[in-house]
C-alpha positions in Angstrom: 2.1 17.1 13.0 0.7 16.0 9.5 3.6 18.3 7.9 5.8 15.0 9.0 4.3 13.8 5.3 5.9 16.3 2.8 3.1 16.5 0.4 1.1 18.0 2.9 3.6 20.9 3.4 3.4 21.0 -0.3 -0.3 21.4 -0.2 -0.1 24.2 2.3 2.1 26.0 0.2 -0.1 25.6 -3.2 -2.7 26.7 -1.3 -1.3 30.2 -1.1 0.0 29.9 -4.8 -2.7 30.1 -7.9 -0.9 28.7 -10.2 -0.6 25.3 -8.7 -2.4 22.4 -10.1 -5.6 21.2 -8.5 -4.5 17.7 -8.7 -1.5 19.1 -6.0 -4.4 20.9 -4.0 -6.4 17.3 -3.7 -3.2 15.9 -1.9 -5.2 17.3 1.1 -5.2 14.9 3.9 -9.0 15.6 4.2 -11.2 13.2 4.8 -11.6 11.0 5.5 -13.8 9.4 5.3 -13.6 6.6 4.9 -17.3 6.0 4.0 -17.4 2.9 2.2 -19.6 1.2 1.3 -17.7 0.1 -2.2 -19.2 -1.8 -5.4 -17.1 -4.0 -7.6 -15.2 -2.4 -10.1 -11.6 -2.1 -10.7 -9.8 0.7 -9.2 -7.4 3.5 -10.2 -4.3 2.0 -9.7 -3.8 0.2 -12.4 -6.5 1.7 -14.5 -6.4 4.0 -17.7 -7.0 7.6 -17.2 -10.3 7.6 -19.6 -12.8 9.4 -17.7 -16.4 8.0 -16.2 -18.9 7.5 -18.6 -21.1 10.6 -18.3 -24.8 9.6 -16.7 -27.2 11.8 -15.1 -27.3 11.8 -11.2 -29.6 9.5 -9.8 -32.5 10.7 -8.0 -31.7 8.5 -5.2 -34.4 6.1 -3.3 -38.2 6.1 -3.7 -38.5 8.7 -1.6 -36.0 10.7 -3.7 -33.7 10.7 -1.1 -30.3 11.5 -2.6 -28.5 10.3 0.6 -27.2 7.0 1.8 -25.9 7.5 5.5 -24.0 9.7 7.2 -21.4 8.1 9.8 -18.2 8.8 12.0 -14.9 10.2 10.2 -12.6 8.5 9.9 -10.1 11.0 11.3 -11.8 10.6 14.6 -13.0 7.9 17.5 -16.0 10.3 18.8 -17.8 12.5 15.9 -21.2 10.9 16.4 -20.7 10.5 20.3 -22.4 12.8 22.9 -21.2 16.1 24.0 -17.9 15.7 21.6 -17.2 17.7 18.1 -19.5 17.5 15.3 -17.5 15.3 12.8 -19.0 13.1 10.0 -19.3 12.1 6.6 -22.4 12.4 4.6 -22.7 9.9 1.9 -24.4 10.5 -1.6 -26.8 7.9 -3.6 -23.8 6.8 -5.4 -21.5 4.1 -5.8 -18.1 4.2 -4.3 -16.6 2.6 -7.4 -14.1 4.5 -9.0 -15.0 4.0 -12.3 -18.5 5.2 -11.8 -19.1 8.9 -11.8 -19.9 11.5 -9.4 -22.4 13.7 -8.6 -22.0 17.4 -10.2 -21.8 20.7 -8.9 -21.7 23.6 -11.6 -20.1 27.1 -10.8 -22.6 29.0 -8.7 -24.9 26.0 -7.7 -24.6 25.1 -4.4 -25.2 22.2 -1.9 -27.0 23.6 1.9 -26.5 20.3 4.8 -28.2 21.6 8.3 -28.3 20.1 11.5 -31.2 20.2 14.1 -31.0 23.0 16.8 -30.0 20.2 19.6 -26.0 20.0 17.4 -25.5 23.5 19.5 -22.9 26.1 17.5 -21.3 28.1 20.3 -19.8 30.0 17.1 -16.6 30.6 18.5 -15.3 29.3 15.3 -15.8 30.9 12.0 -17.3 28.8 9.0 -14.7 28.5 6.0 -13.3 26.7 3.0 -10.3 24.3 3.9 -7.1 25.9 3.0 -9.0 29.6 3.3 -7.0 30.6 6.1 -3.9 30.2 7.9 -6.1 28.7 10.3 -8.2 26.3 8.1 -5.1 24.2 6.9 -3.8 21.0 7.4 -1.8 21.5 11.1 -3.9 24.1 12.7 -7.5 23.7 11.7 -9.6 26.3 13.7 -12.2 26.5 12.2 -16.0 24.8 10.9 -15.7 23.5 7.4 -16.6 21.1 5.0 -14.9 18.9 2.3 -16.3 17.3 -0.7 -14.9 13.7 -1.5 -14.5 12.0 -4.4 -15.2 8.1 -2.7 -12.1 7.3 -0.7 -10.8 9.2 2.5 -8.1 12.3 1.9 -9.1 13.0 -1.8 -11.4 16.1 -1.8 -12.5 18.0 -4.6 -9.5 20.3 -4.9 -10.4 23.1 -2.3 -10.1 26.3 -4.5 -13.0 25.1 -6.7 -15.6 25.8 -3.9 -15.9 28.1 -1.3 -17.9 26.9 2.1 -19.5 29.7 4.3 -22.8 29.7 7.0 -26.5 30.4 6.8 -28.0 31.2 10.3 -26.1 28.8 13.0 -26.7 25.6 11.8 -26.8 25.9 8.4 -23.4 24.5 6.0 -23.5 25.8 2.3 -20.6 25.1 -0.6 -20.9 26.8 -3.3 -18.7 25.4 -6.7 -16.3 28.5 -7.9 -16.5 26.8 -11.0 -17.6 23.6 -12.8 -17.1 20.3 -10.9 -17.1 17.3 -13.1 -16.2 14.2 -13.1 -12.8 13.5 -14.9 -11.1 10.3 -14.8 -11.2 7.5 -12.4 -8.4 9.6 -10.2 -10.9 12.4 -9.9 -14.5 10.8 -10.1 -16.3 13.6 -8.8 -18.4 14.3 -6.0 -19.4 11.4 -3.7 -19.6 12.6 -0.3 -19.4 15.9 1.9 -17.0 15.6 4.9 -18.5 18.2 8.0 -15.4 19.0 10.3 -17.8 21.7 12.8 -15.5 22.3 15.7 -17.3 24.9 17.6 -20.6 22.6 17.0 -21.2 20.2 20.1 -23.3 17.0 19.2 -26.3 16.2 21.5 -27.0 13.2 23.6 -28.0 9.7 22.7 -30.6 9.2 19.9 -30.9 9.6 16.3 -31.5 12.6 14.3 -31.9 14.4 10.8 -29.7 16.1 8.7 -31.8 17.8 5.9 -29.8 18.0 2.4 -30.5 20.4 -0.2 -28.4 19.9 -3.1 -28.2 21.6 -6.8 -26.5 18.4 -7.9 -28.9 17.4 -10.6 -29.4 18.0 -14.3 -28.2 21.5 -15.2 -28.3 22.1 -11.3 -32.1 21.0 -10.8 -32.0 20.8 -6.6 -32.3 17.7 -5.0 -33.0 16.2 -1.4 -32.1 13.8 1.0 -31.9 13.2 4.8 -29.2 12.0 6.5 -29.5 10.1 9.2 -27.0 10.1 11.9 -26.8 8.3 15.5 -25.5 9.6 18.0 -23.8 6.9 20.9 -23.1 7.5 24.4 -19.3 6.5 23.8 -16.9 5.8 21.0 -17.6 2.3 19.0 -14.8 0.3 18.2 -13.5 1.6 14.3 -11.2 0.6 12.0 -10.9 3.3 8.7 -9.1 3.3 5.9 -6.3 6.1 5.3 -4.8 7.8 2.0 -2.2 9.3 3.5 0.7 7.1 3.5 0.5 6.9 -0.3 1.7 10.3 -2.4 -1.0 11.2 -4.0 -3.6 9.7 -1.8 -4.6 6.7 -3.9 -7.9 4.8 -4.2 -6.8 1.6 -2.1 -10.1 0.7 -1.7 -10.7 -0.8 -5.2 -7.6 -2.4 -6.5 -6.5 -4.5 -9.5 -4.1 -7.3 -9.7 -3.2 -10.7 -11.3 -3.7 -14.1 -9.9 -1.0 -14.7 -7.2 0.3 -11.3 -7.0 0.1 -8.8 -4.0 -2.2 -5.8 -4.3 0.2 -3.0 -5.8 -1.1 -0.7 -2.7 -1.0 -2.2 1.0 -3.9 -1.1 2.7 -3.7 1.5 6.0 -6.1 1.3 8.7 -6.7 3.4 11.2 -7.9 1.2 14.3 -10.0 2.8 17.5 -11.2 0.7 20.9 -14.1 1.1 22.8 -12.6 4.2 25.0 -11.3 5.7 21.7 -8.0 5.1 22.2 -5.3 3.7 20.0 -5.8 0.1 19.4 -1.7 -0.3 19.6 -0.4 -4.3 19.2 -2.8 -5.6 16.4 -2.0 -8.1 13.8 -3.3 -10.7 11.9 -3.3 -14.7 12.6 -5.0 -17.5 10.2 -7.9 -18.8 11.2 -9.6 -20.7 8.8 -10.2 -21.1 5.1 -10.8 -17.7 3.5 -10.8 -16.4 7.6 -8.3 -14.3 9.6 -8.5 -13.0 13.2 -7.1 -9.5 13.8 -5.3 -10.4 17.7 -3.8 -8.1 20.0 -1.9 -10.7 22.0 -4.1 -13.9 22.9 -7.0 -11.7 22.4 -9.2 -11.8 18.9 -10.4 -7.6 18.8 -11.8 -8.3 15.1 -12.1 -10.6 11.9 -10.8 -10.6 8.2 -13.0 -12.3 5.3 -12.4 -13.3 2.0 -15.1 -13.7 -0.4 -13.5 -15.4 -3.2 -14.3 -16.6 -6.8 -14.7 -20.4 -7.0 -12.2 -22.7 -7.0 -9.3 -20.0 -5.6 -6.8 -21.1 -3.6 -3.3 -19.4 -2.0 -5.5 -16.1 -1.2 -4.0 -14.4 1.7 -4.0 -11.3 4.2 -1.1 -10.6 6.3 0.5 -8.1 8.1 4.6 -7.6 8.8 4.1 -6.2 11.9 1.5 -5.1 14.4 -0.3 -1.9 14.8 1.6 0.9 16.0 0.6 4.5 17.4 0.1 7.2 15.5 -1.8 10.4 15.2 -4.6 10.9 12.1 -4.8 13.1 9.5 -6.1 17.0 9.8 -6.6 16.8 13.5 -3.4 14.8 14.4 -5.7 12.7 17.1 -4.1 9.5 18.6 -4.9 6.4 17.2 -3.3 3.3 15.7 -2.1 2.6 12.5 -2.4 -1.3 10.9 -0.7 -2.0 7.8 -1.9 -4.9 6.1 -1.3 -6.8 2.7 -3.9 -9.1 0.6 -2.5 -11.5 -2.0 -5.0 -12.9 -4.8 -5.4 -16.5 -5.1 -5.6 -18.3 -8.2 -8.7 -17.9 -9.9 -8.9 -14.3 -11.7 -11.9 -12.9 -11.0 -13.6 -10.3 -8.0 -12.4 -10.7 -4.3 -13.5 -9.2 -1.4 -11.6 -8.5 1.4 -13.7 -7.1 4.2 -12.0 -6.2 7.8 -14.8 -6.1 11.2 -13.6 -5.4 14.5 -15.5 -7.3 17.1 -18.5 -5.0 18.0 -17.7 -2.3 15.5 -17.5 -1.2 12.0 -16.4 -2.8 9.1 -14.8 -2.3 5.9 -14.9 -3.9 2.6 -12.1 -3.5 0.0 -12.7 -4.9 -3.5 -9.7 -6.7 -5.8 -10.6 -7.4 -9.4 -8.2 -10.1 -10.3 -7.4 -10.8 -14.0 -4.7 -12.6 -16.4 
């Protein structure tokens, strides 16, 4: 039950009470979503609370495609796998880095996502805003929604500043209550749009098109972008990042530290075989300079690489004990949960810690170093 984490029962309760603060509300153990693909930059953890430098949303590729991919949740082993629950994470034309700002959405504006007829709605569950109902909340989510992210998994846009709701079948539109900016690097804004669609049912193989219609630009000028999403025939190996075991859901994606010293935040994965089960009994061994293996007993299941400034030495990433099961944020399904650590080397500077499993995804996570 994800009320085993008290802030969430504390987020379940604000939702039902006005007067508590949005930053309570973003606690939300949505998404997920892992979505990374990060840039350099320093993270929130140790970082002031000046806000983002203001700059007008790009207009995305040449194409003016505002999208960058759309991909699994994080939450989940199978929502891009045939005949299984719609569940995925649409990523925005802009960085991850949480010093860079989000998109915006002013109050009234809105941004419309629909799938292709083959993602069939059997509409037995109604569209809604997370945290609408007693049965769109964390612990007994029933229902199709969607969650804006601010560029790590489980911090959303606070839910009560937009509301989510249907046009035709396949059709997802969020409307902003009121003005969503970004604020500080904490709250960066709008990065991504997490789709939970429960009563949607994805299609077979192949690869399809999401079509994005966003009021995101200046003073709400729409833009475009197409998402596109594959759909396998089973679950790929994942690892994902997760918020959750942190109060307040911290950026551990893009962390600052001094030469030497441990990250301030471990980093949580959430780790995914090729049947999407829990991949139970992982840890980390050495295998080379600036190279670890992530082993489940004699067997290697994925890699760990450290891109490091020159001349660093004593960099490390280590784990105290293997992965363990566990079940994952919002829909409490089975997986594994890895805790790892990363200690920077000598050299101040940018690291990169990236973490592959062996015929799956991967994740990067950025450490700015300094004296």
């Amino acid at each position: 039950m994800l009320t085993q984490y008290p802030f969430y029962e504390r987020l379940a309760q604000g939702i039902r009470r006005p007067i508590v603060s949005a930053a309570l509300l973003a606690m939300t153990v949505l998404l997920m979503a892992a979505c990374v693909a990060p840039a350099a930059a320093p993270a929130p953890t140790e970082a002031s609370t000046e806000a983002p430098a203001e700059e007008a949303p790009t207009a995305g590729d040449a194409e003016g495609n505002i999208v960058t991919v759309v991909q699994n949740a994080p939450i989940v082993a199978d929502g891009n796998v045939a005949d299984q629950k719609t569940d995925v994470v649409i990523d925005f034309d802009i960085s991850m880095n949480p010093n860079e700002a989000g998109r915006t959405l002013l109050a009234g504006k809105s941004i419309r996502i629909t799938l292709p007829e083959a993602f069939v709605n059997s509409e037995e569950l109604p569209v809604a805003g997370f945290g609408s109902s007693e049965t769109c909340r964390p612990g007994a989510l029933q229902c199709n929604t969607a969650i804006l992210l601010q560029g790590w998994p489980q911090h959303p846009v606070a839910p009560p500043k937009y509301a989510v709701s249907a046009e035709g079948t396949n059709t997802i539109v969020v409307t902003a209550r009121e003005d969503i900016l970004p604020a500080t690097p904490n709250e960066p804004g709008l990065k991504s749009v997490h789709l939970v669609l429960l009563s949607f049912t994805n299609p077979e193989p192949g690869d399809y098109e999401l079509d994005v219609v966003a009021e995101t630009g200046v003073d709400g000028a729409v833009e475009q972008g197409t998402a596109h999403l594959t759909i396998h025939d089973r679950p790929q190996p994942s690892i994902n990042v997760t918020s959750v075991m942190n109060e307040g859901t911290p950026n551990t994606i893009y962390q600052t530290t001094k030469p030497g010293e441990v990250t301030p935040l471990a980093y949580d994965f959430l780790l995914w075989d090729w049947d999407g089960a829990p991949l139970t009994d992982v840890t980390i061994a050495e295998a080379g300079e600036n190279q670890w293996s992530l082993v489940q007993g004699e067997r290697v299941v994925g890699t760990v690489d450290v891109q490091a400034p020159e001349g660093a030495t004593g960099q490390r990433v280590y784990a105290d004990s293997a992965s363990v099961a566990f079940n994952a944020p919002v829909l409490s399904i089975p997986t594994a949960h890895l805790r790892a650590f990363f200690q920077a080397g000598s050299a101040a500077g940018e690291y990169v810690v990236t973490f592959q499993l062996t015929d799956g995804n991967s994740i990067p996570m950025t450490v700015q170093v300094s004296e």
